[in-house]
Backbone as JSON Lines, residues from 0, in Angstrom:
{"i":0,"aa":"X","n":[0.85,-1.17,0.0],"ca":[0.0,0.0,0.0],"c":[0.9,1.24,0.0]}
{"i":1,"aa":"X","n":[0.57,2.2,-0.64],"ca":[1.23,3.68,-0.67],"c":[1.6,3.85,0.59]}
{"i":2,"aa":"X","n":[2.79,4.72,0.55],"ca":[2.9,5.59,2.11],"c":[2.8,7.04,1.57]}
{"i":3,"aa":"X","n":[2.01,8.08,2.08],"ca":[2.18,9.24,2.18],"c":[2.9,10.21,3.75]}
{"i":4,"aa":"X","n":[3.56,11.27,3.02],"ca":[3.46,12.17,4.34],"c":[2.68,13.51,4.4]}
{"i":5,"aa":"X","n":[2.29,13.91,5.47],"ca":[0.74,15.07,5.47],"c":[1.43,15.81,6.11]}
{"i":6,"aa":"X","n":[1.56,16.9,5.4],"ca":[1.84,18.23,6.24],"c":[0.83,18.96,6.73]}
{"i":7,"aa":"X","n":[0.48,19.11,7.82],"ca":[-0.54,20.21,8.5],"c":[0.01,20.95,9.06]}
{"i":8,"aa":"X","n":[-0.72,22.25,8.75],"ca":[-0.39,23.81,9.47],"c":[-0.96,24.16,10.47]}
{"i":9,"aa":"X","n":[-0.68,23.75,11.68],"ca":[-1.15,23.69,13.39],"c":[-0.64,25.34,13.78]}
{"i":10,"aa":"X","n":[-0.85,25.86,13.89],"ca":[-0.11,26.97,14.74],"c":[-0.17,26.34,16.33]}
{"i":11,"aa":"X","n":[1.2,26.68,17.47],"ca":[0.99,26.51,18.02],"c":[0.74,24.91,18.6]}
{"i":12,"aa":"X","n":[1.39,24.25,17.79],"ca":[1.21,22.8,18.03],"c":[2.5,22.28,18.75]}
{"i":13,"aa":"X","n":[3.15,22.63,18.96],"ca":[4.38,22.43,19.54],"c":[4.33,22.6,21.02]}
{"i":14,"aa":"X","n":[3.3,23.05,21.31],"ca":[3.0,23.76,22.52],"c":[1.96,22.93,23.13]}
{"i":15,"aa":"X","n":[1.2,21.92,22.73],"ca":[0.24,21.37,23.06],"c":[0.41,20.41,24.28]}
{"i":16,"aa":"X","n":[-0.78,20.39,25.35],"ca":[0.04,19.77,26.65],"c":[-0.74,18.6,25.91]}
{"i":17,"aa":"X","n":[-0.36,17.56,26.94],"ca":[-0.78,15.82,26.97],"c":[-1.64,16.01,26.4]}
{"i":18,"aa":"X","n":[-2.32,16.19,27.22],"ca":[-4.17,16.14,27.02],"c":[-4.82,16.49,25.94]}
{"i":19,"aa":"X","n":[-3.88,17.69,25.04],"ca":[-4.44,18.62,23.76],"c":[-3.95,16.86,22.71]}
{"i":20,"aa":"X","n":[-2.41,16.37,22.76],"ca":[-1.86,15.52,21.52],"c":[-2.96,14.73,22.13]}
{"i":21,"aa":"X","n":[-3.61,14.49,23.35],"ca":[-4.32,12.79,22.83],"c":[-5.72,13.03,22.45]}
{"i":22,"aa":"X","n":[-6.32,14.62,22.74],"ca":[-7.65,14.86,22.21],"c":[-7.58,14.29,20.65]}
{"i":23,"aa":"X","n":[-6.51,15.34,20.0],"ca":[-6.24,14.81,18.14],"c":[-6.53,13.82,17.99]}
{"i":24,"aa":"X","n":[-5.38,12.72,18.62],"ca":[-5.06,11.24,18.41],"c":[-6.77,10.7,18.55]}
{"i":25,"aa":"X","n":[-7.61,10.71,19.39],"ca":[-8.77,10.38,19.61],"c":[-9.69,10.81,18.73]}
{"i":26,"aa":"X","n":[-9.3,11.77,18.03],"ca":[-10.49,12.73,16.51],"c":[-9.93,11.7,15.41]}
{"i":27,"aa":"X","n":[-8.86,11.5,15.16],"ca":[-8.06,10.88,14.5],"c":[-8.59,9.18,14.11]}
{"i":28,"aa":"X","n":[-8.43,8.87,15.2],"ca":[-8.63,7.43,15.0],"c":[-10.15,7.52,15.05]}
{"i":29,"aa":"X","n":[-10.73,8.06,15.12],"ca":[-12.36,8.07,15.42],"c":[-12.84,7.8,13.91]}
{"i":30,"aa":"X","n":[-11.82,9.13,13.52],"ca":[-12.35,9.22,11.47],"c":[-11.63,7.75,11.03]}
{"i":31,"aa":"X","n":[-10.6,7.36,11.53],"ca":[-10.12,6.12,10.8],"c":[-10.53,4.88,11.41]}
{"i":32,"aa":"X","n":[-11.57,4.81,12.02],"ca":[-12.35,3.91,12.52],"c":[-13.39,3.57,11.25]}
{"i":33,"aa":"X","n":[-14.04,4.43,10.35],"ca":[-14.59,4.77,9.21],"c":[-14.12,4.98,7.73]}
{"i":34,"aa":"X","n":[-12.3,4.43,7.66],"ca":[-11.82,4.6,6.94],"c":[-10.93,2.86,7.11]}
{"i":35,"aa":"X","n":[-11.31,1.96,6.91],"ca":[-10.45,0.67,7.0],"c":[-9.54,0.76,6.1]}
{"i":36,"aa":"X","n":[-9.11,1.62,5.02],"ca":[-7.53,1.48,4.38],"c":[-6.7,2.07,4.61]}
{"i":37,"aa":"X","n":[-7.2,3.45,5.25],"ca":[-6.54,4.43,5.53],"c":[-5.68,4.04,6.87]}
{"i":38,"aa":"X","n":[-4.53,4.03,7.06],"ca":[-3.93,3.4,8.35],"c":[-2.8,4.7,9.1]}
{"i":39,"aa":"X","n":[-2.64,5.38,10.13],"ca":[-2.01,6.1,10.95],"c":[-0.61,5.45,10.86]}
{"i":40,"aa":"X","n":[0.67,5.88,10.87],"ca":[1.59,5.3,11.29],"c":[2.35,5.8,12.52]}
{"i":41,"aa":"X","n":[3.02,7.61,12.72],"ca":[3.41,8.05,13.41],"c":[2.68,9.77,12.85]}
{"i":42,"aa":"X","n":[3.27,10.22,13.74],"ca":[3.41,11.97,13.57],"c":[4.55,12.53,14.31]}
{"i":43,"aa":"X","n":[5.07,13.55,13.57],"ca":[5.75,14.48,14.14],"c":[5.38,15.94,14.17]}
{"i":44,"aa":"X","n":[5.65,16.28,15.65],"ca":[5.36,17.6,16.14],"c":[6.38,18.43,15.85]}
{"i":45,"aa":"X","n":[6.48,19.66,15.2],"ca":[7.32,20.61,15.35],"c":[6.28,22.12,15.85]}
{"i":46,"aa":"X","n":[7.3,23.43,16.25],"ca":[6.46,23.86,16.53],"c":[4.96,24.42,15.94]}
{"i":47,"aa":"X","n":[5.11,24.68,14.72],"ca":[3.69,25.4,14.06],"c":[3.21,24.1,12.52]}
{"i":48,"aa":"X","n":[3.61,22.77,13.14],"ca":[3.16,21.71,12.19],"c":[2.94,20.42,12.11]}
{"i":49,"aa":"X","n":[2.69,19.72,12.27],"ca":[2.65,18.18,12.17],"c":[3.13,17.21,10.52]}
{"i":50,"aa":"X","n":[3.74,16.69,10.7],"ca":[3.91,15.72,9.8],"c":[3.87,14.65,10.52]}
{"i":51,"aa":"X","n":[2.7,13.93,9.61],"ca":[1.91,12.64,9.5],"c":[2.54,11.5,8.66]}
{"i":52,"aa":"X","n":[2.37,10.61,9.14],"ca":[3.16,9.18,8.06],"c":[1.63,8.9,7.83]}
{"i":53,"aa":"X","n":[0.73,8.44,6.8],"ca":[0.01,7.46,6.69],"c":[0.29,6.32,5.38]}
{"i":54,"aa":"X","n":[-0.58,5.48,5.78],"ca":[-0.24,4.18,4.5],"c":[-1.96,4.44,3.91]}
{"i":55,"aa":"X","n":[-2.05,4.61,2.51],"ca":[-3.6,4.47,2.24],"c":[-3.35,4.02,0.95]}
{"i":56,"aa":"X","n":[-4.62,4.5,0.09],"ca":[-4.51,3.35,-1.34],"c":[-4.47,4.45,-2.29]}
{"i":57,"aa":"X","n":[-4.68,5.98,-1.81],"ca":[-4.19,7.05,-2.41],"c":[-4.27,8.25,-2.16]}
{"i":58,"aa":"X","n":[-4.04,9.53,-2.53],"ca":[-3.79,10.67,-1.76],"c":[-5.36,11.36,-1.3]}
{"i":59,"aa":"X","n":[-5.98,10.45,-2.18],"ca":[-7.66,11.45,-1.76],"c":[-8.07,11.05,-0.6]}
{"i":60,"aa":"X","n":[-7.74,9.35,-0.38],"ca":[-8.13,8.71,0.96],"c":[-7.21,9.57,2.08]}
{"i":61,"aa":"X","n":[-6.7,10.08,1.67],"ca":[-5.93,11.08,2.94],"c":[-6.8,12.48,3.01]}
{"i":62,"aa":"X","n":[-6.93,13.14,1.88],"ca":[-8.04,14.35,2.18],"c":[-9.11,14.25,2.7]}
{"i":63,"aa":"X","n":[-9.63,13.07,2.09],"ca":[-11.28,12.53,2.85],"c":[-10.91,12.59,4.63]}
{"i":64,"aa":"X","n":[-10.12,12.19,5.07],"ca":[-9.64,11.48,6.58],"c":[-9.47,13.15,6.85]}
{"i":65,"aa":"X","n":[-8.65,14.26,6.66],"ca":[-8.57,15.31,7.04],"c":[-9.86,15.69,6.82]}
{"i":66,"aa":"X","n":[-10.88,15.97,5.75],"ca":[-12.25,16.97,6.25],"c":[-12.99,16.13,7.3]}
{"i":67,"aa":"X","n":[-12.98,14.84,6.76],"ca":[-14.06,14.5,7.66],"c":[-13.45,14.84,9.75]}
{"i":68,"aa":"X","n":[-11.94,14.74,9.94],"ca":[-11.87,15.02,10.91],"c":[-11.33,16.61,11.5]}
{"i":69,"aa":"X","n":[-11.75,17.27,9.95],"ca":[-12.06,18.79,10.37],"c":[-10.46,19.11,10.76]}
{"i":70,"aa":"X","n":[-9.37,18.84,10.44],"ca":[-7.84,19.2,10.34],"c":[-7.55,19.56,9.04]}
{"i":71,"aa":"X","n":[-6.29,20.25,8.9],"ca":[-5.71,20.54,7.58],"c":[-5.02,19.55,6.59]}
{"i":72,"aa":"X","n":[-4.95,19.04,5.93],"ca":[-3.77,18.4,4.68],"c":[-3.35,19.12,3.95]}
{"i":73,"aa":"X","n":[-2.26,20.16,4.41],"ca":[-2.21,21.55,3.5],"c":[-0.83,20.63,2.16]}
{"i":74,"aa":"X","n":[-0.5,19.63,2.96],"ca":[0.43,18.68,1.67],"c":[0.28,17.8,1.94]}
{"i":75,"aa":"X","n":[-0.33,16.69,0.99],"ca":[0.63,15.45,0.83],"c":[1.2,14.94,-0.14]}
{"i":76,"aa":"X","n":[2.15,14.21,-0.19],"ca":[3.12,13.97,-0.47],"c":[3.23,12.02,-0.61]}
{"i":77,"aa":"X","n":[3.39,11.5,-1.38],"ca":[3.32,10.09,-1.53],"c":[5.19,9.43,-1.6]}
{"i":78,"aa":"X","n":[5.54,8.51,-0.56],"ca":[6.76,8.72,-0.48],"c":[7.08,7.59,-1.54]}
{"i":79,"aa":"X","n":[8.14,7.95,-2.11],"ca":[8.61,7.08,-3.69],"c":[9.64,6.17,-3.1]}
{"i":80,"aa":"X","n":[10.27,6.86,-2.39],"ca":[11.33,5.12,-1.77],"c":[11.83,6.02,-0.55]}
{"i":81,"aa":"X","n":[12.03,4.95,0.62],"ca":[13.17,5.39,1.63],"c":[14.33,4.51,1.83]}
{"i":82,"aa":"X","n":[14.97,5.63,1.85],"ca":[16.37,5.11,2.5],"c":[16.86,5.55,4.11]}
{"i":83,"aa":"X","n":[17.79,4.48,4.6],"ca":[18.28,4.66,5.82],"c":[19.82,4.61,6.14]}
{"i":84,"aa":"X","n":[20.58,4.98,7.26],"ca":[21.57,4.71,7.01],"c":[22.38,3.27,7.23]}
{"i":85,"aa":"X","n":[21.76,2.06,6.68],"ca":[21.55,1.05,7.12],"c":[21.63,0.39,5.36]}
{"i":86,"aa":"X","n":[20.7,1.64,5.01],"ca":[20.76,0.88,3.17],"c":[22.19,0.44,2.6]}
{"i":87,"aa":"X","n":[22.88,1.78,3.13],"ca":[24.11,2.06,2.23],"c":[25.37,2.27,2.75]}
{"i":88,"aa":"X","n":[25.62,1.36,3.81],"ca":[26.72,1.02,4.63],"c":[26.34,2.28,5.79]}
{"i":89,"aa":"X","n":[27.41,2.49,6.74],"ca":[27.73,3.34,7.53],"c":[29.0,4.27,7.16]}
């Protein structure tokens, strides 16, 4: 299955106590409770953004998952290959 990454424009997300990251996480999985292809992997917080890993079957199944849970997908991005530093010696 595809992997994409989702850039959202949080202002202020860097700043979010416990309670604010697990409200999301709980909106989140709620919409992908209603989305069986669409699958969460990680996120990263920086301060004014989130980048999202998801695995889906294509980039719309990622927009659908952002309106319906009322967040931004201001990018995504479908990742074409990764590498690590593990691929290619040390």
């Amino acid at each position: 299955m595809p992997r994409f990454i989702i850039e959202r424009d949080i202002p202020q997300a860097g700043s979010w106590s416990d309670d604010e990251a697990h409200a999301v996480t709980q909106k989140s999985e709620a919409v992908l409770a209603g989305l069986p292809d669409v699958r969460w992997q990680l996120s990263y917080i920086s301060d004014d953004k989130l980048y999202c890993v998801y695995d889906a079957p294509d980039a719309q199944s990622i927009v659908e998952h952002a309106e319906r849970g009322g967040f931004p997908a201001n990018k995504v991005s479908e990742v074409r290959r990764i590498i690590d530093r593990t691929a290619y010696g040390k």
